[in-house]
PADOZA-267722 format. One record per residue: residue number from 1; x, y, z of N, C-alpha, C, O in turn; chain. Coordinates in steps of 0.2 Angstrom, whole numbers. Layout:
N
   lumnu     nxx     nyy     nzz    caxx    cayy    cazz     cxx     cyy     czz     oxx     oyy     ozz   doke
     NUM       X       Y       Z       X       Y       Z       X       Y       Z       X       Y       Z      A
...
REM end
This chain:
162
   lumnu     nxx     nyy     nzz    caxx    cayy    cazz     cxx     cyy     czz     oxx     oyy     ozz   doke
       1     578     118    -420     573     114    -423     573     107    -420     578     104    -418      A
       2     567     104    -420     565      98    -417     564      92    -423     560      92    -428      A
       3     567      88    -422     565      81    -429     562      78    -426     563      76    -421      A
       4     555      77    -429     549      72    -429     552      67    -431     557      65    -432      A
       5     544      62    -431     545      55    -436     549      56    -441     550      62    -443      A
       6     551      51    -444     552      52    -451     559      57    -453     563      54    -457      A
       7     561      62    -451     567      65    -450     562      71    -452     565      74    -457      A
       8     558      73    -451     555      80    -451     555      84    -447     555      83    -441      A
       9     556      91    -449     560      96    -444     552     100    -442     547     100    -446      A
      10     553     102    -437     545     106    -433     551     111    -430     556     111    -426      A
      11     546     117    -434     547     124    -429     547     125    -425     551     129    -423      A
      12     543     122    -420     538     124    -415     547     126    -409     553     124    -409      A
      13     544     129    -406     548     130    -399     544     127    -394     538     127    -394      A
      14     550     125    -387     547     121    -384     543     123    -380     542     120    -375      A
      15     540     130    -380     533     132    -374     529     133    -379     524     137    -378      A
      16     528     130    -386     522     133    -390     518     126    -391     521     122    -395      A
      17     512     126    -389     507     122    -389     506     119    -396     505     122    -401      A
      18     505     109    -396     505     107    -403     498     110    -409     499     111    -415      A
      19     494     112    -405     489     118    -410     490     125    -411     486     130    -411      A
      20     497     125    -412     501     132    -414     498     137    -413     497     141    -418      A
      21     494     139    -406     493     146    -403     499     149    -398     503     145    -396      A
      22     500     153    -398     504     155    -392     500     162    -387     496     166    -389      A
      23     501     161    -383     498     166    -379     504     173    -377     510     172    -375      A
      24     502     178    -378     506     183    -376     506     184    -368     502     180    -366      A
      25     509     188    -364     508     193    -360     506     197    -361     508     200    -365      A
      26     502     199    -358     498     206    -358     498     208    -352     495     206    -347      A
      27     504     215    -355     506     220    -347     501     220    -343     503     220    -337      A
      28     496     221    -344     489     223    -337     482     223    -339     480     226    -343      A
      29     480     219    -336     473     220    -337     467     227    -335     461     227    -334      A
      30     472     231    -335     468     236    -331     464     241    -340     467     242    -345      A
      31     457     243    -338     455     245    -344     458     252    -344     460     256    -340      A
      32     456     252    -354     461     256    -359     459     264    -354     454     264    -349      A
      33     462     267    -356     460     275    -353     454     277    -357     453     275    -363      A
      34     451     283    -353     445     283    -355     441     288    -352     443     291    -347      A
      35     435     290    -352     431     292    -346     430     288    -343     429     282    -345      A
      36     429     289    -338     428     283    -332     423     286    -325     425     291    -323      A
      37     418     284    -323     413     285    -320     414     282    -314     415     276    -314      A
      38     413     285    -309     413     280    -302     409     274    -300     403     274    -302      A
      39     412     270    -298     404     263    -295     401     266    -291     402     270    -286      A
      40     393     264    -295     387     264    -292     384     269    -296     378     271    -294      A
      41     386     272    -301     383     279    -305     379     277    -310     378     271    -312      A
      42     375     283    -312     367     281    -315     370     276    -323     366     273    -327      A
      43     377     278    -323     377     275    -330     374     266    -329     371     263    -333      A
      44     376     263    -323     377     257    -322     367     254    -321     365     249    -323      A
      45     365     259    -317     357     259    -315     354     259    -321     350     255    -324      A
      46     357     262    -324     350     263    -331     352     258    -338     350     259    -344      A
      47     355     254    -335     358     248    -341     353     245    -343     351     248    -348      A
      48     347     240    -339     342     241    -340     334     244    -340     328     242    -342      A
      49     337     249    -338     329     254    -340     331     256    -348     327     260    -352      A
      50     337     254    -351     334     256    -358     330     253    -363     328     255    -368      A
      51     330     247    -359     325     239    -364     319     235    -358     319     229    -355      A
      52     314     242    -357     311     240    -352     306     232    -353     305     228    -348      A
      53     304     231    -360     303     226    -362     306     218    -359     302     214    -357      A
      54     314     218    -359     316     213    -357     315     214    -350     312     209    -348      A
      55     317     219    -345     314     219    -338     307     216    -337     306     213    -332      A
      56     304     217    -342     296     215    -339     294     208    -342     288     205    -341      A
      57     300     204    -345     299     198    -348     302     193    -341     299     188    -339      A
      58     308     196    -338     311     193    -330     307     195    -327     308     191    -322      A
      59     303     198    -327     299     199    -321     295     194    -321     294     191    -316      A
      60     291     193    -326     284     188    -328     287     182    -326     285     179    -322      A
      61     295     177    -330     298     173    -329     298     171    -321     297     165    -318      A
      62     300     175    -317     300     177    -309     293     175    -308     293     169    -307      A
      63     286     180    -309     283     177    -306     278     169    -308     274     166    -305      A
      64     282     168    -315     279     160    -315     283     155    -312     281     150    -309      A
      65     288     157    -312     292     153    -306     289     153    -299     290     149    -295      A
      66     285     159    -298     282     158    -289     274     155    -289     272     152    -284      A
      67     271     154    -295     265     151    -298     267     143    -298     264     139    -295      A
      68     273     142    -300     274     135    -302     275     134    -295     271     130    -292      A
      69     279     137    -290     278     134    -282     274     132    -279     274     127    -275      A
      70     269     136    -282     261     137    -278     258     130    -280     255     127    -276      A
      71     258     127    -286     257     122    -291     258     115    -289     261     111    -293      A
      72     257     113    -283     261     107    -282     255     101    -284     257      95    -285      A
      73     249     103    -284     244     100    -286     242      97    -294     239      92    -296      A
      74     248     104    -297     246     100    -304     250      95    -308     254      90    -306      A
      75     249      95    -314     252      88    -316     263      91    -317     264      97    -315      A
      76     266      88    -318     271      90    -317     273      90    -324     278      94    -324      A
      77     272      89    -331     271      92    -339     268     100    -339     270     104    -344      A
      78     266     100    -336     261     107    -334     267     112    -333     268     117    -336      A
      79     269     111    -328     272     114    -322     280     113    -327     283     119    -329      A
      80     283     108    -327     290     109    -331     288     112    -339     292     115    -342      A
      81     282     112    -342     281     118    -349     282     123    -347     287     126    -350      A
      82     277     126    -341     277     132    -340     284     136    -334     283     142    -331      A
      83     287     134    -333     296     133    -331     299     135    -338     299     141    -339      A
      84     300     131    -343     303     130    -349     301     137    -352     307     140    -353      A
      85     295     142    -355     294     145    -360     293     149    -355     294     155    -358      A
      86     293     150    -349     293     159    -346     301     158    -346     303     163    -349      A
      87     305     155    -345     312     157    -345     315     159    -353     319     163    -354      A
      88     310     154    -357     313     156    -364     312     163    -365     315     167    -368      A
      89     306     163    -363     304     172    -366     309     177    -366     311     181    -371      A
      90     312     178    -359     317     184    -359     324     182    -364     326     187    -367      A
      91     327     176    -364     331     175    -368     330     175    -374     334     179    -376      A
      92     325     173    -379     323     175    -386     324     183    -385     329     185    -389      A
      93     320     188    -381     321     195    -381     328     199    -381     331     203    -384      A
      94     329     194    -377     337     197    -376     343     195    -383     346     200    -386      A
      95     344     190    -385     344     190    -394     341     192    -397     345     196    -400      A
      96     337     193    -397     333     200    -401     336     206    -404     337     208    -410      A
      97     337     208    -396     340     214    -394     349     216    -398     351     221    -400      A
      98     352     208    -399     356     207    -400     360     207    -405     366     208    -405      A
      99     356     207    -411     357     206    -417     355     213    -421     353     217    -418      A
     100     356     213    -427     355     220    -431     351     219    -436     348     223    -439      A
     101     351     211    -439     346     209    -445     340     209    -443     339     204    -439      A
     102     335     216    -446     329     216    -442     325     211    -444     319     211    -442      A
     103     325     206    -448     322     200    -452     322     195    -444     317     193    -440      A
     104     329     193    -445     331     188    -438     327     193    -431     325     190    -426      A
     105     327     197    -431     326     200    -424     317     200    -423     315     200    -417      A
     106     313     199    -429     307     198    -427     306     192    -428     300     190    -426      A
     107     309     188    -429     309     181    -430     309     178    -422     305     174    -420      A
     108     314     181    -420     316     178    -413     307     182    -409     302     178    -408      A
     109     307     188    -407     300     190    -405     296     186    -408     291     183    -405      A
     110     297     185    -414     288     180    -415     289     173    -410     284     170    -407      A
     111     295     171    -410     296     163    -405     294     167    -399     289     167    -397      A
     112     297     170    -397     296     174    -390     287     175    -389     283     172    -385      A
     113     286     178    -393     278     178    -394     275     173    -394     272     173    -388      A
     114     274     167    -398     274     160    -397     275     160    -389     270     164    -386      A
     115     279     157    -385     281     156    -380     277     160    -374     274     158    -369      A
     116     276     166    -376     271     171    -369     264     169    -372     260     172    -369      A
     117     262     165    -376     255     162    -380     253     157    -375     248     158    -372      A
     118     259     152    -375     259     147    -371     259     147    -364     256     143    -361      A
     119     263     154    -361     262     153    -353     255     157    -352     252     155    -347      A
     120     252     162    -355     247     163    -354     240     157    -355     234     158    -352      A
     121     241     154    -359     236     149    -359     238     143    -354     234     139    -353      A
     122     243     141    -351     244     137    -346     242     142    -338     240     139    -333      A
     123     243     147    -338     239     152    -333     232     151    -334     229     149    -329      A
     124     228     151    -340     220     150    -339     219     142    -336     215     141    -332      A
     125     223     137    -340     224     130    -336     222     131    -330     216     130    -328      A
     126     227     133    -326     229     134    -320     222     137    -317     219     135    -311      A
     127     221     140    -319     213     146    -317     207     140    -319     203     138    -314      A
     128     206     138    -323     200     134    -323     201     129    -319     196     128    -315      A
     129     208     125    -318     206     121    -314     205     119    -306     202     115    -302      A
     130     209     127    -306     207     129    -299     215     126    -293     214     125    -287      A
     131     221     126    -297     225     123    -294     229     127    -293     234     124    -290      A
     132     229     133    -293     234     139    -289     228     144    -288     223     144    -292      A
     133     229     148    -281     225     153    -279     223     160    -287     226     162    -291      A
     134     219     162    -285     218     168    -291     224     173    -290     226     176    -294      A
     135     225     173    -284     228     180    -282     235     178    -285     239     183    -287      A
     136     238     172    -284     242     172    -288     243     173    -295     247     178    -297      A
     137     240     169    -299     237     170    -306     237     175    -310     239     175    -315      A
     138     235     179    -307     231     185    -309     234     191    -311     233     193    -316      A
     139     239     195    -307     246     197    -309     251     192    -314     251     195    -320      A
     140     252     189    -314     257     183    -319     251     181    -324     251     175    -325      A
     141     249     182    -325     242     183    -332     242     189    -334     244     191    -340      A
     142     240     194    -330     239     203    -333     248     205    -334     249     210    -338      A
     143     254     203    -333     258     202    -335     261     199    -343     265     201    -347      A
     144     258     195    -342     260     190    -349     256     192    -354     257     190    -360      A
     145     249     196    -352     244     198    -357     248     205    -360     250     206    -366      A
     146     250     208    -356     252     215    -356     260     215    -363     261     217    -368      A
     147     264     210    -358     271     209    -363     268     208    -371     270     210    -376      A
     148     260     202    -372     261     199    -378     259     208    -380     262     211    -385      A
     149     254     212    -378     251     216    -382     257     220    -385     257     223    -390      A
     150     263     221    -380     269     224    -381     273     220    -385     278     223    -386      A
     151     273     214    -389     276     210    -394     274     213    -400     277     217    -404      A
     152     268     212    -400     264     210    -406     267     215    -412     269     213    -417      A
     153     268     223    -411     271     227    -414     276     225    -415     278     229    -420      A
     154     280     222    -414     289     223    -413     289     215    -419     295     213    -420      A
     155     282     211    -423     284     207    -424     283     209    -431     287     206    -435      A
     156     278     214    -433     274     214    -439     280     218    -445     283     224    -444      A
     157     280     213    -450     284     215    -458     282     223    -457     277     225    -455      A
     158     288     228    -460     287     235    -461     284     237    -468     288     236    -472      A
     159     278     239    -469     275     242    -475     278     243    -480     280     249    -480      A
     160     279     239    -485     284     242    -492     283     245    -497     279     244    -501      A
     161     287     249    -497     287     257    -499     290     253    -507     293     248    -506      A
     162     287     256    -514     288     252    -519     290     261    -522     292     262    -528      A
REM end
């Protein structure tokens, strides 16, 4: 036993940290037994093709990112909005995804929605002003039209059954 101030006696032993954690050893990090699948197998590919949705949310994020490249002409508010709300989109989705209270989980899709509002109307910006070529625009527009029409369902209250 160790005396503190005062003539107070402390438990502690001397390898255990003054916020009373200790860490154990753990014989091996190798995972628990189990089935086990070899690297590179369909289980690992189709991680994503389950939630094609978030796939096509990274993808739109990707091509606003090559939009804003293109964009050196516009204002730099423009340009850092539409950076901020395509990146937000997949991440709201992917919370989404994450959660089980379907309250919270449309909640986040509606911000998500929100947000693909926003980069599709900074895409017409961009088109009326004439500050990035169409051909870029144009895919990264029919993308962000396409996801909001794929939102809109995934936001709306379920019909209450009385």
């Amino acid at each position: 036993m160790n005396r503190g101030p005062g003539g107070v006696t402390s438990s502690r032993m001397p390898d255990t940290p003054p916020f009373g954690i200790r860490f154990k050893h753990r014989p091996s990090d190798e995972p628990l037994p189990g089935p086990t699948q070899p690297p590179g197998s369909e289980q690992e590919a189709l991680r994503h093709d389950r939630v094609p949705i978030y796939g096509r949310a990274v993808e739109l994020a990707a091509r606003a990112h090559s939009v804003i490249e293109l964009a050196e002409s516009e204002r730099f508010f423009l340009r850092d909005q539409l950076d901020r709300k395509s990146s937000l989109i997949p991440q709201l989705i992917a919370q989404g995804l994450a959660i089980a209270d379907m309250a919270a989980r449309r909640e986040l899709y509606r911000q998500a929605r929100r947000a693909l509002t926003d980069c599709a109307t900074i895409f017409d910006m961009m088109i009326a002003r004439g500050s990035v070529g169409r051909d870029a625009l144009d895919g990264a527009r029919a993308l962000a039209l396409a996801l909001l029409d794929e939102l809109v369902p995934l936001t709306l209250e379920p019909p209450k059954v009385w």
